[in-house]
N, C-alpha and C positions, 0 to 999 in steps of 0.2 A: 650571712644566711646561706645554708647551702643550697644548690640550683638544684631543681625540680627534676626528680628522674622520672624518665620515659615508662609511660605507660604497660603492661601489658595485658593483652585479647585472657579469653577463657583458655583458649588453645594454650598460653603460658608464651607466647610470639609477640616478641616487643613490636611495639607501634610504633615506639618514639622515631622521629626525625634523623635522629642520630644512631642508630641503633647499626651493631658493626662497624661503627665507625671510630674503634677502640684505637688508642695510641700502638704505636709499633715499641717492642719490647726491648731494654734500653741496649743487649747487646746487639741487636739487629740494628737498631739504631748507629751506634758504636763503626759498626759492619760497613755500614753506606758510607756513615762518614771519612773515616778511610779508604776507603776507595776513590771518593772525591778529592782528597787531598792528593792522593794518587795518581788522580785522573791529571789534577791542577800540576803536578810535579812533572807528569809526561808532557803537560804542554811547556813548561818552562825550557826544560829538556830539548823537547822540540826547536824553537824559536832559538836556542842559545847553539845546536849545532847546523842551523841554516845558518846562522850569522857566523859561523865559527869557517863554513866553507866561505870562505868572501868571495873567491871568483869566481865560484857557481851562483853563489846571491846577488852578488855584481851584475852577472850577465843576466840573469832573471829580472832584477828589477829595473835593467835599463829597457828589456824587453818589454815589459808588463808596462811602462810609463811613453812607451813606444806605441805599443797598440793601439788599434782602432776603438775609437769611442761608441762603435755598436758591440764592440767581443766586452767592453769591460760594463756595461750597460746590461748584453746579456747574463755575464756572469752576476750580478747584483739581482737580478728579474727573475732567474731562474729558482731562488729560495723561494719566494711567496707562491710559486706554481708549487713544488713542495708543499707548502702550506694548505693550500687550497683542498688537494689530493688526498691528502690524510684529515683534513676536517671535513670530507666527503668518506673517506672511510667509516668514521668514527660514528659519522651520520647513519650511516648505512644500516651496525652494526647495533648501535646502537636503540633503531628502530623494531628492532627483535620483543624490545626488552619493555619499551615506554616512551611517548611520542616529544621529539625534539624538531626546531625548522634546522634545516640546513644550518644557516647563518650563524644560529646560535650558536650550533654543536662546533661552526669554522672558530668562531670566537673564544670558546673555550679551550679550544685548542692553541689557537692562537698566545693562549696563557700559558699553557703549559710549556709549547716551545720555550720560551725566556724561562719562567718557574723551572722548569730541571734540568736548569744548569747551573742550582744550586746545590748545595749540600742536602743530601738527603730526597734529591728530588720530589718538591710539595707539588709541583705540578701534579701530578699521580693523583696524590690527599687530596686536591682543592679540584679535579674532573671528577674524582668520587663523592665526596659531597656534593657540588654541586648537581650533579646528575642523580643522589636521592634525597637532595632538596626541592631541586626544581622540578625534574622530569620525573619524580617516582620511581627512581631504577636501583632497587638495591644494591648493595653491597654486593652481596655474593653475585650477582647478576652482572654488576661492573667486571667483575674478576673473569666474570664469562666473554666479556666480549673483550677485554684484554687478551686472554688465551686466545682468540678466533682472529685477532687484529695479528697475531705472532702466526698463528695458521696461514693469514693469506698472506705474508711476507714470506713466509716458508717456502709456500706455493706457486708464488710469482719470482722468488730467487732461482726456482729450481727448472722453470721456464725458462730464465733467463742463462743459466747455465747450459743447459740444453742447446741454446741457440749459438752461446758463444762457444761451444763444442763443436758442434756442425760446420759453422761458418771457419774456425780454425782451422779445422780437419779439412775444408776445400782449401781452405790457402795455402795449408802445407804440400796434400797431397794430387791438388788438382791446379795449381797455378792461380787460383784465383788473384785478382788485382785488388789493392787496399780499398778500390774506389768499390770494384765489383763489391769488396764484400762488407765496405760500409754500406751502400745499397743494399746489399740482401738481410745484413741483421736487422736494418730496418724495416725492412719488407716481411720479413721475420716476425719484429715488434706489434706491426700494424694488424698481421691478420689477427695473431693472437688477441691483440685487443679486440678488436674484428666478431672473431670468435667467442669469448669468455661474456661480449654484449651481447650478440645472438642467446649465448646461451642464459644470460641472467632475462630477457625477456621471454625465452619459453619456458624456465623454471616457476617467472614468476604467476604466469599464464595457467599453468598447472599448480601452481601452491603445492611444489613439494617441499616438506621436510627430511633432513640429516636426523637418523635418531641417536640416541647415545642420553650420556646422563646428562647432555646440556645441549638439547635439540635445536638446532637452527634452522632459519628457512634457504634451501640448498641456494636459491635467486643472489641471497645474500653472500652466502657465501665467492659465488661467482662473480658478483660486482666487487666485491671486497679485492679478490683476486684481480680483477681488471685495472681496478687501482693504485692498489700495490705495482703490478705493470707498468702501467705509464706512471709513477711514481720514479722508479730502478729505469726508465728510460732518463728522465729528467735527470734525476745523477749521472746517467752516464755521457748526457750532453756537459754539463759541468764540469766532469772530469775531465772531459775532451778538449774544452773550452779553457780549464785551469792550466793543462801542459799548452796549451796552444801560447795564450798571452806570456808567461812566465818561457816564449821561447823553444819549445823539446814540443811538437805536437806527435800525437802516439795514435795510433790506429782505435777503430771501432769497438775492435774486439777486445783491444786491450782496455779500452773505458769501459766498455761493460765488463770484463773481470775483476776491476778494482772497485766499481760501484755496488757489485756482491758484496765483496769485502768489506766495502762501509759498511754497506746495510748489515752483515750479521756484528763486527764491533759495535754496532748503534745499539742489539739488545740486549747487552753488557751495563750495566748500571754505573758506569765509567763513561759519561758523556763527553768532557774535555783529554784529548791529553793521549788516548790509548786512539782513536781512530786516526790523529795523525802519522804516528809512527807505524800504523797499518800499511798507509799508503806510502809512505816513507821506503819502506821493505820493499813492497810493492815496485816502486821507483828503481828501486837499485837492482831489479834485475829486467828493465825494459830496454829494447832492440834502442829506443830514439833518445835514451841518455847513456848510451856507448859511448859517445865521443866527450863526453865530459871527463872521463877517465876515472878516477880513483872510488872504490866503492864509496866512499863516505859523500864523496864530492856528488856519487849520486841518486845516494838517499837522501842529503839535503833536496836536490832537487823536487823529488816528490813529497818532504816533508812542505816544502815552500806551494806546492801546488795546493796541496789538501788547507792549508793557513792559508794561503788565496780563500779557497771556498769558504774556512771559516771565518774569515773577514769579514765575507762577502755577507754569510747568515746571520754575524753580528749586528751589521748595519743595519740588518733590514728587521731582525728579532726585536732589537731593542725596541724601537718606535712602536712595530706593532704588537709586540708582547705587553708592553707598557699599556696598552690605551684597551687592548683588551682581558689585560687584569683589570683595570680600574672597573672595566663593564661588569664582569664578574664579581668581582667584590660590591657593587653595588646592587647585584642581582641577588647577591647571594643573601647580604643584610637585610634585604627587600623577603626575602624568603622566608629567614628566621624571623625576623618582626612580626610574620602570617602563623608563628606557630606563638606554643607557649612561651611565656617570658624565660624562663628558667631553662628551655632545651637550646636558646639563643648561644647561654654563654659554653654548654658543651661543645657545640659543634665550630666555637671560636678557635678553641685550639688545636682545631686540623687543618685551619690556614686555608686560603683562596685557593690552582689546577691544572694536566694530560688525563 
């Protein structure tokens, strides 16, 4: 018997539950999928020429097994502060559109970290349904605050660049000391957050809006931004954290250059595989893996720091991506059960969510 399609108004504007939430087209489909494989093939890649340098892997993992049980503790803690950050974005942003609790929107996301790390990333499918299942938020609306979620990554990378310009530009041409100017990018970090708070409480005090053909409340915008800020901090503690344990610790500035780096390979549809060999590059041409000697010997290097970190967000993905799919997918069946029988089995096949 076929399932019941979605109603439409006088207007000619579906109502249904599902409505926009059409299959993606099979070569776009096709599209993703290779790339994933892709992605999967760079990290093989990866892992096979750390292990190929054995005396750079050697001295790495005797170091890493050497460290102090608070650096590898924080490197494991520091993914779920991630987390947290972006499920407070998403909240934020989200709040524009159709009302969600924090928590929720943490947990949804929470899904999607593990979910797009699969083929085709369903994570994406399963925060858009469930956000115009649950909270009411269109499709086209999702799409909006994806666009505005890439805005204030934009925004807070470009901040952060800025800083680590500045603070470069003292150490080369004013003396500045590694320590002076790990202190000041931080001092740097703090007002801007500082700042960007200031300013989302007197935007929001005033209810201004951004216009354009997808008007935002300006508040939002600048919390999103603050976010994404101390988000690109938290990398950059990690990265710092990753050459530290694995042995080669690298300056300030140098973790916030590479933590840019992630952050723009992260908006690449290539989750696994391509942001190693970023940092990898990255590696082989830093002041503190000189004395490793041979270029390959020290792009392993920074390949093994960035596979540190993604270790690190495996361990902690797994568990809580798991437990908050399960919520999801329970919420979600909960959701379709509230509509008609028939709009249930459409929206079956766009799968649980980012």
């Amino acid at each position: 018997m076929p399932a019941e399609q979605p109603r439409a108004d006088e207007t000619g504007r579906d109502r249904g539950p599902t409505a926009g939430l059409a299959p993606l087209s099979r070569g776009r489909r096709r599209a993703l999928l290779i790339l994933q494989l892709i992605g999967f093939a760079l990290l093989i890649a990866a892992v096979f020429v750390a292990i190929n340098q054995r005396g750079a892997l050697l001295a790495a993992w005797d170091s890493a097994r050497n460290a102090p049980t608070g650096l590898l503790a924080l490197v494991l803690a520091l993914p779920v502060l991630n987390w947290l950050l972006i499920g407070g974005l998403f909240w934020v942003l989200t709040g524009q559109y159709g009302r969600v609790r924090l928590v929720e929107m943490t947990i949804v996301v929470g899904s999607a970290w593990l979910l797009n790390l699969l083929p085709m990333r369903p994570g994406l499918m399963s925060r858009v349904a469930y956000q115009k299942l649950v909270s009411g938020v269109s499709v086209r609306d999702s799409v909006k605050i994806t666009i505005f979620s890439v805005i204030t990554q934009a925004l807070a990378a470009g901040l952060v660049v800025a800083c680590v310009a500045l603070v470069a530009g003292l150490e080369r041409w004013a003396g500045l000391s590694q320590h002076d100017a790990r202190a000041l990018l931080l001092a740097l970090g703090t007002g801007l957050l500082a700042l960007l708070a200031g300013a989302t409480w007197a935007l929001r005090a005033g209810a201004q809006r951004l216009g354009g053909p997808a008007p935002i409340d300006a508040w939002r915008l600048a919390a999103g931004t603050a976010l994404r800020l101390a988000d690109a901090m938290v990398w950059t503690t990690r990265y710092w954290l990753a050459f530290l344990v694995i042995g080669h610790e690298i300056t300030a500035v140098q973790a916030a250059a590479i933590a840019v780096v992630s952050q723009i390979v992260g908006l690449t549809p290539v989750q696994l595989g391509l942001r190693e060999w970023a940092v990898g590059i990255c590696g082989r041409f830093l002041p503190a893996t000189a004395a490793v000697g041979t270029g390959g010997a020290r792009t392993a290097l920074g390949l093994s720091a960035d596979l540190l970190n993604r270790a690190a967000e495996l361990a902690v993905s797994l568990p809580v991506g798991l437990v908050c799919t399960w919520w999801v997918w329970r919420r979600l069946r909960k959701a379709m059960g509230e509509q008609a029988p028939g709009t249930a089995a459409i929206v079956g096949s766009a799968g649980p969510e980012r």
